[in-house]
C-alpha positions in Angstrom: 32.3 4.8 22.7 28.7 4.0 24.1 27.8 2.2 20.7 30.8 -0.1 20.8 30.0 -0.9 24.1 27.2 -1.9 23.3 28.2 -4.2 21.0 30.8 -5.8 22.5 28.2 -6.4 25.4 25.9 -8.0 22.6 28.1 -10.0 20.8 27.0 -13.5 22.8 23.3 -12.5 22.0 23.8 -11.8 18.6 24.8 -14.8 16.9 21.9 -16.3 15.1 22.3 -20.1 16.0 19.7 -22.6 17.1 19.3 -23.5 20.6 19.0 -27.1 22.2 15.3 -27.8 22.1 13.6 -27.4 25.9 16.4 -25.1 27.2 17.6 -24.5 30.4 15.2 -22.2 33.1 12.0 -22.8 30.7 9.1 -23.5 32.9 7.5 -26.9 31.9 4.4 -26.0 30.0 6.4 -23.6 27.9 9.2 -25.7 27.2 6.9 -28.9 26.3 4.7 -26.2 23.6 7.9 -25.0 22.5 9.5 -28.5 22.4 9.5 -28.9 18.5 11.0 -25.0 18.1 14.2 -23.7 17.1 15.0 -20.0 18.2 17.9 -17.9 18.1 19.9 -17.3 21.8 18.3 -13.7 22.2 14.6 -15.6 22.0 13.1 -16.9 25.5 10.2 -18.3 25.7 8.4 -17.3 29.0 4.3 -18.1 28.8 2.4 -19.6 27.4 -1.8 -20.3 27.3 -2.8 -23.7 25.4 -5.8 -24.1 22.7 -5.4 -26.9 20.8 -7.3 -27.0 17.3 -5.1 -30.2 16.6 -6.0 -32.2 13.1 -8.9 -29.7 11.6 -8.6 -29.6 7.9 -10.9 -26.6 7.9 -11.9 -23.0 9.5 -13.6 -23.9 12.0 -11.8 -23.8 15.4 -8.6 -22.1 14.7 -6.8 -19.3 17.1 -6.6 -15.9 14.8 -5.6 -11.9 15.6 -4.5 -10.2 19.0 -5.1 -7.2 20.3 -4.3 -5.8 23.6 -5.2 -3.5 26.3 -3.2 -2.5 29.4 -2.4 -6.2 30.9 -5.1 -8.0 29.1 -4.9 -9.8 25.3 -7.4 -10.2 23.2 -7.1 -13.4 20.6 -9.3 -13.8 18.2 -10.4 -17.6 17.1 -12.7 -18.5 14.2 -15.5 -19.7 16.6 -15.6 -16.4 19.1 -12.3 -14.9 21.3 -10.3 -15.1 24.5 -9.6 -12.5 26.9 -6.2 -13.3 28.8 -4.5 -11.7 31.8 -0.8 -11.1 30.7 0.3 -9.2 33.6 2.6 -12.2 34.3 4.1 -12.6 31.4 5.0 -16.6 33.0 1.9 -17.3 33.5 -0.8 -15.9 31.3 -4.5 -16.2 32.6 -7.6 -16.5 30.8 -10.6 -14.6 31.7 -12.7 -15.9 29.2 -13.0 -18.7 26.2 -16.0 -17.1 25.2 -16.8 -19.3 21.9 -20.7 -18.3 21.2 -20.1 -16.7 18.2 -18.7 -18.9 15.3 -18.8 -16.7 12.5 -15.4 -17.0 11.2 -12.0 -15.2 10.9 -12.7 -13.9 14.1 -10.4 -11.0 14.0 -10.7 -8.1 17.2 -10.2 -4.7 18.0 -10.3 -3.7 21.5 -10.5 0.3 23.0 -11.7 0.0 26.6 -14.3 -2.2 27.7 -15.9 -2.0 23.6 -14.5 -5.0 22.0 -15.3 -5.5 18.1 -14.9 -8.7 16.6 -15.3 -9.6 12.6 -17.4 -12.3 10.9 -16.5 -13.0 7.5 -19.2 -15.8 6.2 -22.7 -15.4 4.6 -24.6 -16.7 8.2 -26.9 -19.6 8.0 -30.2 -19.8 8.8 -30.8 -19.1 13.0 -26.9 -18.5 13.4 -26.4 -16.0 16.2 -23.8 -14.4 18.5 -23.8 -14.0 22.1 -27.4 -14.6 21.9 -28.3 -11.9 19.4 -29.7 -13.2 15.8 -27.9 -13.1 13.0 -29.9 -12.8 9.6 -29.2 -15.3 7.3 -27.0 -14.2 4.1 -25.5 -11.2 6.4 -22.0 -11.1 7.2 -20.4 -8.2 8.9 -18.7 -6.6 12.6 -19.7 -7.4 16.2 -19.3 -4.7 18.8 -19.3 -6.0 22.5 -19.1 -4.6 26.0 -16.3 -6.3 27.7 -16.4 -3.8 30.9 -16.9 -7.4 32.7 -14.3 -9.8 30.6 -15.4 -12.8 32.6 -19.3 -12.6 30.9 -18.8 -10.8 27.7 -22.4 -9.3 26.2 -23.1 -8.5 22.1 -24.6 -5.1 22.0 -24.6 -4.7 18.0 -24.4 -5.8 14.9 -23.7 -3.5 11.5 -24.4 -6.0 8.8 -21.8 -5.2 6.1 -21.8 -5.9 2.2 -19.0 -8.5 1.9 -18.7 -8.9 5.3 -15.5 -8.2 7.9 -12.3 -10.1 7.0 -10.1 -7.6 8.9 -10.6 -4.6 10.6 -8.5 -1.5 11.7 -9.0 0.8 15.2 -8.6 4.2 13.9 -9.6 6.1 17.2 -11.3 9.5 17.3 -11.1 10.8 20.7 -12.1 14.8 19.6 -15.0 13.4 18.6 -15.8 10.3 20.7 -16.0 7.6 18.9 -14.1 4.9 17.3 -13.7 4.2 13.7 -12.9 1.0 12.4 -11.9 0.5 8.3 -13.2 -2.6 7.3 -11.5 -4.6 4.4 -13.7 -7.5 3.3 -11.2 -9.6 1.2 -13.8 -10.6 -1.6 -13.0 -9.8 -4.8 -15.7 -8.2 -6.0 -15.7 -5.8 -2.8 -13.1 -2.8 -3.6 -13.5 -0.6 -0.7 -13.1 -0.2 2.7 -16.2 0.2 4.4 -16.3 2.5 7.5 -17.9 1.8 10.8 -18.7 4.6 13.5 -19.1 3.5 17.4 -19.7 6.0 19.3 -17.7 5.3 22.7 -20.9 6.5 24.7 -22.9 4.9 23.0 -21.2 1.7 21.5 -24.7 0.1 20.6 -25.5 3.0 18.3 -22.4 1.2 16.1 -23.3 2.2 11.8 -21.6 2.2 8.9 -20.7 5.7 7.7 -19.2 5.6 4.4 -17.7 3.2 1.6 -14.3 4.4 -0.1 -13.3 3.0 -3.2 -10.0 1.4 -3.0 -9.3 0.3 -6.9 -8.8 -3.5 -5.4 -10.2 -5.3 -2.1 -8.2 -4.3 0.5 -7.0 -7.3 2.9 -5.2 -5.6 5.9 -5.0 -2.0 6.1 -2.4 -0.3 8.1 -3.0 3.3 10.1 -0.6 5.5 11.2 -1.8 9.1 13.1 0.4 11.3 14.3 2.0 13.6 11.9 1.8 11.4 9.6 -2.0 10.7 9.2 -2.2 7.8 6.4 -3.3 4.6 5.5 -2.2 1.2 3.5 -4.7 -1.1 2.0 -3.0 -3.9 0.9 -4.9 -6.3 -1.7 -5.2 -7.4 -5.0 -1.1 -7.3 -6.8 -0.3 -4.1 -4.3 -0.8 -1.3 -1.8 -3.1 1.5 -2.3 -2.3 4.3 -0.3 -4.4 7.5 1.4 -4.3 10.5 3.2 -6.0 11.0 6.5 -6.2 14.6 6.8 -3.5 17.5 6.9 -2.1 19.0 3.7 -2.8 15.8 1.5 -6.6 16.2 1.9 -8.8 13.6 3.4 -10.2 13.0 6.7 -10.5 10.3 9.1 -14.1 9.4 7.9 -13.4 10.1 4.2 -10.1 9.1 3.1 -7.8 10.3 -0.2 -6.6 8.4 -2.4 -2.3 9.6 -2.9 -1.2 6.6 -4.8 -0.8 3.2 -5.8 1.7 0.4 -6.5 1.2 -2.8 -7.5 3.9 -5.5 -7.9 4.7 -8.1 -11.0 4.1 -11.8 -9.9 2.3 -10.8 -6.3 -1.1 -12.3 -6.7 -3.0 -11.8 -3.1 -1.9 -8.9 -1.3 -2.0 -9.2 2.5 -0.7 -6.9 5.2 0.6 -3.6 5.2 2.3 -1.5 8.2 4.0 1.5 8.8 7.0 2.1 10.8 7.0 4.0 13.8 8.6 7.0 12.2 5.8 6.8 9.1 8.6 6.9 6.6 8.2 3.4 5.7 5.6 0.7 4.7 6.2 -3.0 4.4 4.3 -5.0 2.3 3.4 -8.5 2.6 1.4 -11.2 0.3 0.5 -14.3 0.6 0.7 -16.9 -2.2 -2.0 -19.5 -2.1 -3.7 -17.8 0.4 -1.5 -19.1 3.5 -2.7 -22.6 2.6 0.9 -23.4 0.6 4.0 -24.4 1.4 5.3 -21.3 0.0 8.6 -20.8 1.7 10.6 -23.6 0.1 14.1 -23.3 -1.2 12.5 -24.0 -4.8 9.5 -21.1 -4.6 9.7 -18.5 -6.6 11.9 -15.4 -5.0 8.6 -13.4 -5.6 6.8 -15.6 -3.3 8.6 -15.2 -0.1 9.4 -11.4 -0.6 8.5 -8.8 1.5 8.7 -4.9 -0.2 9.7 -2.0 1.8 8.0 1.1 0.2 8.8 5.0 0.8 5.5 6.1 2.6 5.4 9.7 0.2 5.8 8.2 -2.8 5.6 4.2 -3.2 8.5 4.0 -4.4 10.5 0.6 -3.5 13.6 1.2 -0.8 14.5 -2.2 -0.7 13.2 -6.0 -0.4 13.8 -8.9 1.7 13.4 -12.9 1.2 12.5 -14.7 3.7 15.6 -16.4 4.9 15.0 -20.0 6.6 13.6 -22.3 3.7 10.6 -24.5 5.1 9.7 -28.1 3.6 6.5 -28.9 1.4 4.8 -29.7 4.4 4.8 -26.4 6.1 1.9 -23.7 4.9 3.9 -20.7 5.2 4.3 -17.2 3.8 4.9 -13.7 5.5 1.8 -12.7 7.4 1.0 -10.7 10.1 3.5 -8.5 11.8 4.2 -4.8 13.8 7.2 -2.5 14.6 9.1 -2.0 17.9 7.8 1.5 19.4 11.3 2.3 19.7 13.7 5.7 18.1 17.0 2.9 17.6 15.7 1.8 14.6 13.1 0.0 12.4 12.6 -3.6 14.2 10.3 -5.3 12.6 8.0 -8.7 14.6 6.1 -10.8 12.0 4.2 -14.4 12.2 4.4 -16.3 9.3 2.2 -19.4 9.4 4.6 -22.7 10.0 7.6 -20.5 10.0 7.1 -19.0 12.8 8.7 -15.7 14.4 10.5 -13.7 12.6 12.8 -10.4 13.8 14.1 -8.0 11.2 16.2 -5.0 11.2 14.8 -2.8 8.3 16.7 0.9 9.7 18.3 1.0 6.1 15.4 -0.4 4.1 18.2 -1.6 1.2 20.2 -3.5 3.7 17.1 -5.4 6.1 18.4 -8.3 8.1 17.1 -11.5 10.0 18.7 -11.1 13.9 16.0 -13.4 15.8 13.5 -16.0 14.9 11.6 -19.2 16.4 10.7 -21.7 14.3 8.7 -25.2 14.9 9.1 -28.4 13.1 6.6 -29.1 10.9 3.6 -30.2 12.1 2.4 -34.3 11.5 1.0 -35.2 8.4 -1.7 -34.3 7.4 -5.0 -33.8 7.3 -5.1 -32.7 3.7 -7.0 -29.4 4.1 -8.8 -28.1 1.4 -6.9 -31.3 -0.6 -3.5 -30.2 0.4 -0.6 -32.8 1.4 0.0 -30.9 5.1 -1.4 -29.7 8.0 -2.5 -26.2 8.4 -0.9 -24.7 11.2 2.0 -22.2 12.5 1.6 -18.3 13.4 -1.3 -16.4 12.6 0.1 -13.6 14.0 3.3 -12.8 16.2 3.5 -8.9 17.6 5.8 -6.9 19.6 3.9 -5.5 23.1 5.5 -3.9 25.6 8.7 -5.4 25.9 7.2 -9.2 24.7 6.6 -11.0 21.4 3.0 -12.4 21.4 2.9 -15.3 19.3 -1.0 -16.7 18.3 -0.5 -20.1 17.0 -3.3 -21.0 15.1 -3.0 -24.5 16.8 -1.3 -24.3 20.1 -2.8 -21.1 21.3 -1.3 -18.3 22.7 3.0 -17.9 23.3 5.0 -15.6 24.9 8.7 -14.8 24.1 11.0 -12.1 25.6 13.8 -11.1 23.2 17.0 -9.7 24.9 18.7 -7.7 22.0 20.3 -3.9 22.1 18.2 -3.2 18.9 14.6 -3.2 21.2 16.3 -2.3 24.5 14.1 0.6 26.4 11.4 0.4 23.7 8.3 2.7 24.3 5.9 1.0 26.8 2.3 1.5 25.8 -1.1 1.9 27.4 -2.8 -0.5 24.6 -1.9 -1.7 21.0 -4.4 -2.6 17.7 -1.3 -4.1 15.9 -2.2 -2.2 12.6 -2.9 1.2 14.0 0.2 3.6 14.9 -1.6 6.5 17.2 1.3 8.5 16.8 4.7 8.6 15.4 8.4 8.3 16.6 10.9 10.3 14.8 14.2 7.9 14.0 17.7 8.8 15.6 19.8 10.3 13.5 23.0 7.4 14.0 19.7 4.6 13.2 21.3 3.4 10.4 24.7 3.6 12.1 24.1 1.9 15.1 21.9 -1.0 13.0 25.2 -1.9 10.7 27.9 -2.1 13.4 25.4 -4.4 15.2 24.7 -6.2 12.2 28.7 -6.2 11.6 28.8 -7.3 15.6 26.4 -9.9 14.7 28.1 -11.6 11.4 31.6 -11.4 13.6 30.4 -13.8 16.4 28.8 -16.6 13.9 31.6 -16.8 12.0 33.6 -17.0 15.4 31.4 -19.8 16.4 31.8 -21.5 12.9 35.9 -21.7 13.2 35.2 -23.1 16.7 33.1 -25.9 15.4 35.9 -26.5 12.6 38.4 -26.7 15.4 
């Protein structure tokens, strides 16, 4: 009785159908940066924090990764990182554009006031950050103290071999510190480098060890818990370790379990766990995210995303992206997270000129689109790196605490509530490095259930709304 009340209170929200652009109770900032969007009825925009990179055809001023603690975000850009207040969601406040340290990617950690940022360019001669010199040729992680967000201050730097494309909190609080995997993205780099801060001592910041990870490893994904894993996506595939427990390893020296690699994937990207560590997804990115990549005419390959059984790599099911973009739209899946929640498997993903997108992957074989805001392409062009389009869209869109964070390599930062049974009374959290699960959340038993009589719920009321419009 209680789950069919639920849907029948749904059904309204459910439908996936495209709103009127600029809709109603949208305060005016949000509704003019959200003026070119389509987004399903259970999307509502509520924030949002400009930074225009407008027309830039190349890396050098472009809004990147988030990461949050308590009421505060941290967004990454290619030229140095924001620190926002959040704690109204309408109104979101920065603390700090703190752009003194323009080596790029730019992606960030945060765990209390220590803040680690990563550089992921040979530096030039006399480049610096904060202030603090940066030898030319070296490439690596930034550690700051952010106890005072409104003035920032660099208090290391741990130079690293191919430098710091991406880079993954795995906390240590037994032993104080904070360990960060580093995955450098070069191809002639395959290993994760290690990087020790100790919390007392966050100046002290080394690198600890180097673990060979067959390919280079682009995003890695953490979960703790009882579960104790990682993902290192890269090369055609995921390669996959033990933390500690019975499958060997430890936090500072990894095991490898097992690796998967996938026919036609060329440049593996992101991999995450779901809450209850039963599941990875698997995303790449074709042409780098430089390509319009989610056309009608790409290959099915190309706009897949693989749902892997976190024991054994075996596949449990895919799912192609379902809203074909035009040729001028760089797009492919990207970055992304799971709703701390014990309903089911929700996953939140960015995905360059796409957009949002919101998927139900409880059955892994039967994953489903239920939300999703998309912008019109942005104008042509400014031909970056000789392409006919305009680099833009979502570098990364997370699920926080009862919001959707949206980091808009052009716009800057947007915030969307989404008003759906499937994330209803997810778990609030203290603080969230979108890659690292801290701990795990067994799935209900009626999951599954519960996700295909929604689904059902959901298929019922569009196809209600389609006889109407025949009518």
């Amino acid at each position: 009785m209680r789950l069919r009340l639920l849907v029948l209170a749904a059904l309204g929200a459910l439908a996936v159908l495209a709103l009127p652009l600029g809709a109603s109770a949208v305060p005016p900032t949000v509704a003019a940066a959200t003026s070119t969007f389509d987004y399903t009825k259970n999307m509502h925009p509520m924030g949002y924090s400009e930074e225009l990179y407008p027309n830039n055809p190349n890396f050098d001023g472009w809004n990147s990764d988030l990461a949050f603690w308590g009421n505060t975000a941290y967004q990454g850009e290619i030229n140095g990182f924001r620190i926002l207040d959040v704690s109204s969601p309408v109104n979101p406040t920065v603390l700090v554009d703190y752009e003194n340290c323009a080596g790029d990617q730019g992606d960030v950690i945060i765990w209390d006031d220590v803040l680690v940022r990563s550089w992921n360019s040979p530096a030039p001669a006399g480049a610096q950050c904060g202030g603090m010199p940066v030898p030319a040729g070296q490439e690596g992680l930034h550690i700051f103290d952010v106890s005072n967000p409104a003035s920032p201050q660099v208090v290391a730097f741990v130079p690293l071999d191919c430098g710091s494309h991406t880079a993954t909190s795995v906390p240590d609080p037994a032993n104080n510190r904070l360990l960060v995997y580093n995955g450098s993205s070069g191809a002639a780099c395959p290993w994760i480098d290690i990087v020790e801060i100790p919390l007392d001592n966050p100046a002290a910041a080394s690198h600890i060890n180097r673990v060979d990870s067959m390919h280079t490893c682009h995003d890695i994904g953490v979960i703790l818990g009882d579960t104790m894993k990682a993902a290192c996506a890269g090369g055609m595939g995921v390669r996959v370790f033990s933390l500690g427990g019975p499958n060997g390893g430890s936090l500072d020296a990894p095991e490898l379990l097992y690796h998967v690699d996938f026919p036609g994937v060329t440049i593996g990207h992101s991999a995450i766990w779901s809450w209850d560590g039963e599941v990875i997804v698997f995303g790449h990115e074709p042409a780098g995210g430089v390509g319009a990549r989610c056309k009608e005419t790409d290959s099915i390959v190309d706009r897949t995303l693989f749902f892997l059984d976190g024991d054994t790599g075996a596949t449990l099911g895919t799912f192609v992206h379902p809203r074909p973009q035009t040729a001028l739209e760089n797009c492919t899946w990207h970055n992304y997270n799971f709703v701390p929640t014990d309903k089911g498997r929700i996953l939140v993903s960015g995905n360059y000129q796409s957009g949002i997108s919101v998927v139900d992957l409880t059955n892994p074989a039967n994953a489903y689109e239920f939300a999703y805001a998309d912008p019109a392409p942005l104008p042509c062009c400014t031909f970056a790196f000789g392409l006919p389009l305009t680099l833009g869209g979502d570098w990364s869109s997370y699920w926080y605490n009862g919001r959707i964070y949206e980091s808009d390599i052009t716009r800057g930062l947007l915030i969307w509530k989404l008003s759906d049974p499937r994330v209803a009374g997810a778990k609030k959290l203290s603080h969230l490095n979108p890659q690292t699960s801290e701990f795990t959340i067994p799935l209900k038993k009626n999951a599954e259930k519960r996700s295909a009589t929604l689904k059902k719920a959901m298929a019922k009321a569009a196809k209600a709304k389609a006889n109407r419009a025949r009518r």
